[in-house]
N, C-alpha and C positions, 0 to 999 in steps of 0.2 A: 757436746750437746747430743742427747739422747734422740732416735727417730720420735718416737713418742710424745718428747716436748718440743720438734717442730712443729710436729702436726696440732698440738694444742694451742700455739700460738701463731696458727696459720691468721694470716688478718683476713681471709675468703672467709674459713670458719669464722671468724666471729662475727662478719657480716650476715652469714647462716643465722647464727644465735638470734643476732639482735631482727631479722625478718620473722624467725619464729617467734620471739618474744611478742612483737607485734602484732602478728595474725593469731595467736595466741588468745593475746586480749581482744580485738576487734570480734571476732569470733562468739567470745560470751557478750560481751558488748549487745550484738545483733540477735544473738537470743535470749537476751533478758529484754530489748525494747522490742522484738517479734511478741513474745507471749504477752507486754502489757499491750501491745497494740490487738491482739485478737480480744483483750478480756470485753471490749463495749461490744463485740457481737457474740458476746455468751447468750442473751435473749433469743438469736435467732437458731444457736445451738444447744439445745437444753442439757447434753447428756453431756456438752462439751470436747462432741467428736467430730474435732474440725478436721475436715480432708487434708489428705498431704500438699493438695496445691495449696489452699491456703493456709498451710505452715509456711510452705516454700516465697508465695508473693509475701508473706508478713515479714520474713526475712531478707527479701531483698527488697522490700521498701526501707527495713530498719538499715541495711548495710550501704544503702544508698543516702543516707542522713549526712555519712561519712565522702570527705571529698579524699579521694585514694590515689589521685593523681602520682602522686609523689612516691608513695608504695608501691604501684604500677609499675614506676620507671626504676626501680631500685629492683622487683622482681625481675624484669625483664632483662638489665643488666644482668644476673645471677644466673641467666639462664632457665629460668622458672618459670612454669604457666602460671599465668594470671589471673586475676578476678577477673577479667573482661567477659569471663562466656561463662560468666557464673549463673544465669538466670535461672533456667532450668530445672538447679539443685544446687545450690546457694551454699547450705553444710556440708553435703557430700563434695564439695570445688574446697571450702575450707578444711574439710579434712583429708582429703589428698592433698592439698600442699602442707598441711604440717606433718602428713607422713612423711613425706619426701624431704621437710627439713627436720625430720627426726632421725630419718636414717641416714643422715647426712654430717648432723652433728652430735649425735651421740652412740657408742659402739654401743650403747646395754638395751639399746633398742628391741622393743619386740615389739612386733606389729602384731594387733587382733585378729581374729576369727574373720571380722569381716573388710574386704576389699572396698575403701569408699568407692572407687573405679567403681567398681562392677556393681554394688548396692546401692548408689545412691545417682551418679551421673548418669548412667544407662537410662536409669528408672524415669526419670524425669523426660526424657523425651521420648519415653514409650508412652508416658502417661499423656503430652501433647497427642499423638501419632492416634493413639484411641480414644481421644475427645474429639479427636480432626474426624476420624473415622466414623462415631457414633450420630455425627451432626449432618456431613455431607457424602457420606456412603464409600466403597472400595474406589481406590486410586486407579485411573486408567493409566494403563499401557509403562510407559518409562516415568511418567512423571508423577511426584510428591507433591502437589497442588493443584487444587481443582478449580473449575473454572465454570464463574455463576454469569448467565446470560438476561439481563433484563428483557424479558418481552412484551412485544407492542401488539396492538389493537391486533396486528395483519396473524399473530401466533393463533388466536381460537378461529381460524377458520382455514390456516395456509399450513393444511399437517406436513408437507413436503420441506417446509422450512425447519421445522422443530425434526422433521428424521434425520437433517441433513447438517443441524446445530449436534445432537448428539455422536451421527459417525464422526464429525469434525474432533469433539472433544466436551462438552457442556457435562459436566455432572450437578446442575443446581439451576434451576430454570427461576427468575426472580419475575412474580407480579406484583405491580404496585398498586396497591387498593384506593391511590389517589387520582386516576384514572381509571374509565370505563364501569362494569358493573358484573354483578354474580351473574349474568347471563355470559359474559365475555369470558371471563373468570375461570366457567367451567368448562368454555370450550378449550381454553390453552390448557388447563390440567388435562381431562380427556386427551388432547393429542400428544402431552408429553409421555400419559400413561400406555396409550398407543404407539408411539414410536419406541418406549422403552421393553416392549414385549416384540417388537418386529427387529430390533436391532441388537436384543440382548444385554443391553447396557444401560443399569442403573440413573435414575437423575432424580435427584432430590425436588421439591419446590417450597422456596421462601417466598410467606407473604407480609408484603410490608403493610403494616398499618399507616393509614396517612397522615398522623397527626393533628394537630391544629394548623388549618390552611392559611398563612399569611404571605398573600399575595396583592397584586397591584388589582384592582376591581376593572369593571369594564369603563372603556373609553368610547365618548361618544362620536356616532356614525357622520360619515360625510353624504348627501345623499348619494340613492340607490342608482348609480350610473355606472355602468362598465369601461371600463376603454378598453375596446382591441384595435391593441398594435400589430402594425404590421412593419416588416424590414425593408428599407430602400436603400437604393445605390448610392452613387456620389450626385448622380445628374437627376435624382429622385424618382428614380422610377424602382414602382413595388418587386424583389426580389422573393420576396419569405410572407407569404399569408398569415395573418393571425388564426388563431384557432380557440375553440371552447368548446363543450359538451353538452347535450341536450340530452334530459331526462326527467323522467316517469320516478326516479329513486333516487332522491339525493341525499336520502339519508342512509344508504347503504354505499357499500364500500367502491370508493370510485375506479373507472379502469384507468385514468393514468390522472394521477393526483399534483399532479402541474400545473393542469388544466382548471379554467375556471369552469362551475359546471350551474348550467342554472336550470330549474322546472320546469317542464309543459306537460297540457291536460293529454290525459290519457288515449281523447280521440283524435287529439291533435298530431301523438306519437303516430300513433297505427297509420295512418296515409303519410308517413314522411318516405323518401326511397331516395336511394342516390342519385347522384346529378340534379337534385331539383333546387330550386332556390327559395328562398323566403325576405319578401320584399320587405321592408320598415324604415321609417323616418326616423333619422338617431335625436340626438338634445342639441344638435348646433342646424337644425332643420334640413338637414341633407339624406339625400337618398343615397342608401345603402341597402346589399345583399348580403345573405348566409348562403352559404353552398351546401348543399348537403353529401358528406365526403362519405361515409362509413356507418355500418353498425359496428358498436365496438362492443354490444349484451345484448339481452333482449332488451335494457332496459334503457341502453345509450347509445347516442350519433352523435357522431364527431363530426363539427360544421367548420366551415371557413370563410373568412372575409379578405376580399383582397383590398382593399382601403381601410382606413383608419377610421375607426368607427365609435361612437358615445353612444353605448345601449343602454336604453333606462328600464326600469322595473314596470314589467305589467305594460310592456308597450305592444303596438297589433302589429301582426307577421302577416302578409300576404303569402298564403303558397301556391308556387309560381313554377309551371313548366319549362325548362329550358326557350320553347317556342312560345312564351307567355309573357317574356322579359317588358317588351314593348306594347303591350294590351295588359291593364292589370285589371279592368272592370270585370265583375263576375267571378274573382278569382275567390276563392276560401279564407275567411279568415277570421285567427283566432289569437288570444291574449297570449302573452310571454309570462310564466307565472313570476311571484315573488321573488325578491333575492333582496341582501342588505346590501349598504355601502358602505366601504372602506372605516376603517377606526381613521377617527383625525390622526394625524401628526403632530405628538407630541416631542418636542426636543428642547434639553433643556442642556448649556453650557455652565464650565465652570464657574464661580463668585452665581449663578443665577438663584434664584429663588424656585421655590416649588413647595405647595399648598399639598401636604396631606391629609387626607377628608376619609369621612366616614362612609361605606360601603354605597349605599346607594345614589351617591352623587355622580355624574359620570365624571370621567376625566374626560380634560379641555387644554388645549396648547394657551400659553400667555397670552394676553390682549395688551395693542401699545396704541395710543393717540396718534392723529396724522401728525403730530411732531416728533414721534416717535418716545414719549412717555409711557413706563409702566404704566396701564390701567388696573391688568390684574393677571399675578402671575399664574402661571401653569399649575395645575392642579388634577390630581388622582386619587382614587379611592383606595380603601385598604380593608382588605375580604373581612380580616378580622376588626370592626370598628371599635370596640373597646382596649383593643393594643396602644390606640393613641392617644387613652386619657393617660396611660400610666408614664410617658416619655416627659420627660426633664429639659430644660434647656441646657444645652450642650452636650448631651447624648447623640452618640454616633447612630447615623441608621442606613444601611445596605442595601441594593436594588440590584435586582436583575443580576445574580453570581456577584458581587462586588463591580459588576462596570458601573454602577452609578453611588458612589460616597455623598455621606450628608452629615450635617449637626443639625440639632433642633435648634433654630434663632428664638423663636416665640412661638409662644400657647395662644392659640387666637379661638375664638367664636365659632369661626368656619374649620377651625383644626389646629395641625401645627406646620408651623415653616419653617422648613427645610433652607437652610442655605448648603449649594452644593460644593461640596470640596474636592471630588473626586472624580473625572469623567475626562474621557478623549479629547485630542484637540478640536474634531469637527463637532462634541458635542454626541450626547449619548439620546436614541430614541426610544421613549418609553412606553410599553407593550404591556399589555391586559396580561393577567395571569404570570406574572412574574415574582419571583420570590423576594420577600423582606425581611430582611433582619435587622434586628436591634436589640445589639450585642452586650451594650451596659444595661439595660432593662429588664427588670422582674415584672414578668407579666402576671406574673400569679393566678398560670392556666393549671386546672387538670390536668393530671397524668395522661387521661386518654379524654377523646371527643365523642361526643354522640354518636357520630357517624363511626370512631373505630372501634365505641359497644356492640355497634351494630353488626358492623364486617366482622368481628370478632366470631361471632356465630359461622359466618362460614367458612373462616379461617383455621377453627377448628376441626372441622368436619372436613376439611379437603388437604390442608399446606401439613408438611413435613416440618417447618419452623416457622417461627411470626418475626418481622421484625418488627423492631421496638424504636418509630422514627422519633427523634427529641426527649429522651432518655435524659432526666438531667440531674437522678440522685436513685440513693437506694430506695426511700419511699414511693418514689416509681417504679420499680421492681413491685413491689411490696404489692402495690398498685394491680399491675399483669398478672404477677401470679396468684393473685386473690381471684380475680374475671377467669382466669384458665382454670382453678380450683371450680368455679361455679358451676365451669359448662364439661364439666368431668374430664379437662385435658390439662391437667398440671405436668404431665410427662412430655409434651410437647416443648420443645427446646426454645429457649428467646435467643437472637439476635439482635443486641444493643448497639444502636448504633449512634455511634459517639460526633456528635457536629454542629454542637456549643462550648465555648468557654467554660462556661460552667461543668458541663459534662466530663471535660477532659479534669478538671480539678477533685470531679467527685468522684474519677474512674475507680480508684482503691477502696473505697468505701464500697461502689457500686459492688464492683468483684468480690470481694471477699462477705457481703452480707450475701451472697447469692451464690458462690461455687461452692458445689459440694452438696450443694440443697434443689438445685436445679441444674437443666442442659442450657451452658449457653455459649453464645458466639460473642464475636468483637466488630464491627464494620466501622471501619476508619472512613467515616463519610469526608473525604477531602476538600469539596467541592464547599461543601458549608462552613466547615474548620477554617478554610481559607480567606472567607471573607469575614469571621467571627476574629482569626486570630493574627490574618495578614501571611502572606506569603513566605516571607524569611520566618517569622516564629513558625510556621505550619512545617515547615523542611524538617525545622529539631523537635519540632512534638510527634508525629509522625511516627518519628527514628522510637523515646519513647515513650509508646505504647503499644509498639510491638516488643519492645524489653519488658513493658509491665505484664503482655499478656503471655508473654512466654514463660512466667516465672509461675504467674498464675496457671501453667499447661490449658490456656484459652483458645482455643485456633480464631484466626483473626481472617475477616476480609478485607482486601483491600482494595477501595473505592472511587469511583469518581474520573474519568474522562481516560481510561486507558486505554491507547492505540483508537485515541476518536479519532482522529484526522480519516483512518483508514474504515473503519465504523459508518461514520457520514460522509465521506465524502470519495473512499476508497485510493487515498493518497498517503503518500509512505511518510511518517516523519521522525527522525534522527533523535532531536530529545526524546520523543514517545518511547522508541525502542529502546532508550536508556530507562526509559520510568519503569517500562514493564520488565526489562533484567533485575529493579532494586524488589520490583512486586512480589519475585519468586520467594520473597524470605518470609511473604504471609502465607498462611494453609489453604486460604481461596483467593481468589484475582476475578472482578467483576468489570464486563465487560457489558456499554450500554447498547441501547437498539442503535439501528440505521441500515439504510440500504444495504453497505457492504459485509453486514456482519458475520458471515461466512468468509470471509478473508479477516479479518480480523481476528476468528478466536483460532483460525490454521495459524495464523502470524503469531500468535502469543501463545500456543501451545508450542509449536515452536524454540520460542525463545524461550520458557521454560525450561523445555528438556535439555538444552544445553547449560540453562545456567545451575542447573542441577547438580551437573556433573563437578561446578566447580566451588559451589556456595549450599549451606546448609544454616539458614537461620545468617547470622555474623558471622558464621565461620569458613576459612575459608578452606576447599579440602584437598587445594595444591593435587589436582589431576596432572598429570604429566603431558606436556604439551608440547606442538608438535609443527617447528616452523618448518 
């Protein structure tokens, strides 16, 4: 037997054959259903010059039709790179492996002019690297990922925070247009564009449009009575004063926001001084004193009670000299201004009931007979009141991040009732201003809201990108970039962010009618997806649409409670810092407000840069390591 006719009847080679044979076809396969799948956005392309990304997502949506499991594990046995990191460059991954099993199985092999390697895989993550680049400006320091900072009320006025976010690391400062106003607005731009010419270091600003606001409505007050507590021992006696804030400005920003802070008249501020008291009769008729401890602005003093006290609104202060305690006739005295009380307590357990109502009804905890009979269950309003004609019975509806689950039981008169099916064992408490979803329901809203035609005006004249909250098809694109055509800023980049059901269905559609014809980004809002899609589905979607936007070269943010424990509350937490090593594989990592946020984006800048060194995207780049 001839060398020759070993080799040809090697059984390795013919397993060669029959993998090329395979990839062979799969390959025209995936570009004959890529090109029919671009022909329904010929309208949006007239000359028919679709970008290389979206040739690239078209093919690996068609190459994913296909379940490859089985070709995976047959390549992998052979020793062969796989489809698995095909994203990127989909053809160029398919024709480096049939190079490699052409040179493998046939000696008359000649390879072309061009290197798929080097033309077509390279290309595709340069082309990610300067979409990433184009949207959220030069990469700092060691790390390939940039890091967007939501800012609170305290950013337009606290420039020392926003210098001190950028030396940290922040290249994308995020407002949300669903808070505050264009007076606020411009003060946090202003100081980012100032801290970025004092520190040399670029930082983008995204501004999020707020969408349509579907929230829990306001709940009604208990009356206007304070309680200050105070701390006692075992044998009751007062160790720890209560305290609150007296002021002239209570609508500007307070000095320590713990503190309850209530009104007084202007003439009534000017003679307060330290060590003095202020005498009043609380709501259980007992005498009680304020201490007057401190100026803590011009505008507040910090007072103290050392007993337990019920202060009512608009009640009279005696001001009372230390040597005045015991003669109060003659003393000064003046009104305690306004303040509200407390929202009821609404809580509502699983199997319970709960009345959703139209906006201006307030919300009210259950009422039960003294035999303890329903009278009438618990009820809250809902910002947007035409969301509750369209619900269905047996349609799921969402509160508060998913802590409270429901069905629709009935369509009633006064709204609809909710039976609850989802909530803690002590029972979940329901707070004004809290988000609602309802996940099976076509509300059959506009694209955009009044109020984000209106921001839109100054979103264009000030933000680097807009985001795009509740994105839920390409006719919403269609939507934005008609309003940015109007106000002469179609160059201005969208940030879709994806956190409906829906959304996540129409993501291919959305991409591919819109790359190439415009700048845009990806925000994996997680927090909404979660309770839209459930926690176990939200882990494997996630995963992808960072493969779909990678295919589409889309840089993606990635959103929603990363390293919060450390954020709010400045406490380290072990899963988090596994969240945020998976977060390195999107192009930005969004990190929300809270006190500690200056530890938090050093901790995730951080972990970053190490997990750089070992992970690019899925892949992983086997750094040599060092016990």
């Amino acid at each position: 037997m001839t060398a020759a006719h070993k080799i040809t009847n090697d059984p390795f080679e013919e397993v060669l054959k029959q993998i090329l044979t395979e990839v062979a076809s799969l390959r025209q396969e995936v570009h004959t259903h890529a090109n029919q799948r671009l022909q329904k956005y010929q309208e949006y392309f007239p000359s028919g010059s679709f970008s290389k990304s979206a040739y690239n997502l078209a093919h690996y949506l068609a190459m994913r039709q296909f379940d490859l499991r089985h070709l995976q594990d047959r390549l992998a046995q052979a020793g062969l790179s796989s489809l698995g990191r095909a994203e990127a460059s989909v053809l160029s991954t398919f024709d480096a492996l049939i190079d490699v099993l052409l040179r493998a199985t046939d000696r008359n092999f000649k390879p072309g002019e061009k290197n798929p390697i080097e033309y077509g895989l390279n290309r595709g993550q340069q082309l990610l690297e300067q979409h990433t680049i184009e949207l959220f400006g030069p990469f700092h320091d060691h790390s390939k990922a940039h890091v967007m900072v939501t800012l609170g009320t305290e950013a337009s006025w606290n420039y020392g925070l926003i210098n001190a976010l950028l030396k940290k690391g922040m290249t994308c400062a995020r407002t949300n247009c669903a808070h505050d106003d264009p007076l606020v607005w411009q003060g946090m731009i202003n100081n980012v564009h100032r801290a970025e010419t004092e520190t040399g270091r670029p930082c983008r600003i995204l501004m999020d449009l707020a969408g349509h606001k579907i929230r829990t409505a306001a709940i009604a007050l208990e009356p206007p009575i304070y309680h200050i507590k105070v701390k006692k021992d075992r044998t009751g006696k007062t160790v720890a004063s209560g305290y609150l804030i007296l002021t002239v400005a209570p609508l500007n920003s307070p000095s320590d926001i713990s503190l309850f802070r209530i009104p007084i008249p202007k003439e009534f501020h000017r003679k307060l001084a330290s060590g003095m008291f202020l005498g009043f009769i609380d709501n259980q008729e007992k005498q009680r004193y304020l201490k007057v401890e401190k100026a803590l602005s011009s505008t507040d003093w910090l007072v103290s009670c050392e007993k337990s006290a019920y202060l009512v609104s608009g009640c009279k202060l005696k001001l009372l000299k230390p040597d005045q305690l015991d003669r109060k006739k003659g003393a000064d005295e003046y009104a305690l201004g306004k303040f509200d009380g407390e929202p009821l307590d609404i809580r509502v357990m699983k199997d319970d009931l709960l009345l959703l109502t139209a906006e201006h009804i307030a919300g009210r905890p259950a009422e039960y007979s003294a035999s303890g009979a329903l009278v009438r269950p618990a009820h809250i309003g809902c910002t947007l009141s035409s969301a509750i004609t369209k619900l269905k019975v047996d349609q799921p509806v969402w509160i508060d991040d998913g802590k409270l689950g429901a069905i629709v039981e009935k369509i009633t008169d006064q709204g609809v009732l909710l039976r609850i099916t989802v909530a803690k064992p002590g029972g979940v408490r329901i707070q004004s201003d809290k988000g609602i979803n309802f996940p099976e329901t076509d509300l059959g809203l506009p694209a955009l809201s009044e109020k984000d035609l209106a921001d839109l005006d100054f979103v264009c004249m000030h933000a680097d990108m807009v985001g795009f909250s509740f994105v839920e098809s390409l006719a919403d694109m269609e939507c934005l970039m008609t309003e940015l055509t109007k106000r002469n800023a179609f160059e201005l980049p969208i940030i879709a962010k994806i956190e409906t059901n829906k959304a996540v269905k129409n993501l291919p559609d959305i991409i591919l009618g819109t790359v190439g014809r415009h700048k845009l980004g990806i925000m994996i809002a997680r927090g909404d997806l979660a309770v839209e899609l459930g926690s176990a589905r939200l882990a494997e979607i996630q995963e992808e649409l960072l493969w779909l936007c990678e295919a589409a070269h889309v840089p993606v943010i990635w959103a929603t409670q990363v390293l919060e424990s450390i954020a709010k509350k400045g406490v380290r937490s072990r899963p988090e810092f596994t969240d945020a090593a998976m977060a390195v594989r999107a192009e930005c990592v969004m990190l929300n407000k809270g006190p500690y946020i200056l530890d938090a984006i050093e901790a995730l800048v951080n972990v970053m840069i190490r997990m750089h060194e070992h992970q690019r995207k899925k892949f992983s780049r086997l750094r040599a390591l060092h016990w």
